[in-house]
C-alpha positions in Angstrom: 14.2 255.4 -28.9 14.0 254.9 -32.6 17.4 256.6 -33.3 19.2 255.0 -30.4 18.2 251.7 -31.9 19.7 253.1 -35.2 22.6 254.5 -33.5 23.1 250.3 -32.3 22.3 248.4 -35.4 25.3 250.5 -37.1 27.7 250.2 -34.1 27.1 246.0 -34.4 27.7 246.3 -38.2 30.4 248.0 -37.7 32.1 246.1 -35.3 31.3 243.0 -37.0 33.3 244.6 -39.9 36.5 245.6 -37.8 36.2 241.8 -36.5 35.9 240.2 -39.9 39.1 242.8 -41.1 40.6 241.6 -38.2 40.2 237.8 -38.8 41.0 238.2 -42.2 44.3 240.0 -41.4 45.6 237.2 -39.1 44.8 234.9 -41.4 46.9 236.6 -44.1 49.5 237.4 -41.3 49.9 233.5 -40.7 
């Protein structure tokens, strides 16, 4: 249980990276 919620707190920071790269890239694109 411990690893899974590991495993999850890395998946949402990554995401939350590949969204902010994302946002920022579209920004520069505009």
């Amino acid at each position: 249980m411990k690893i899974d919620l590991e495993l999850f707190k890395i998946i949402y920071l990554l995401s939350n990276c590949d969204f902010d790269f994302l946002k920022k890239r579209r920004k520069n694109h505009e």
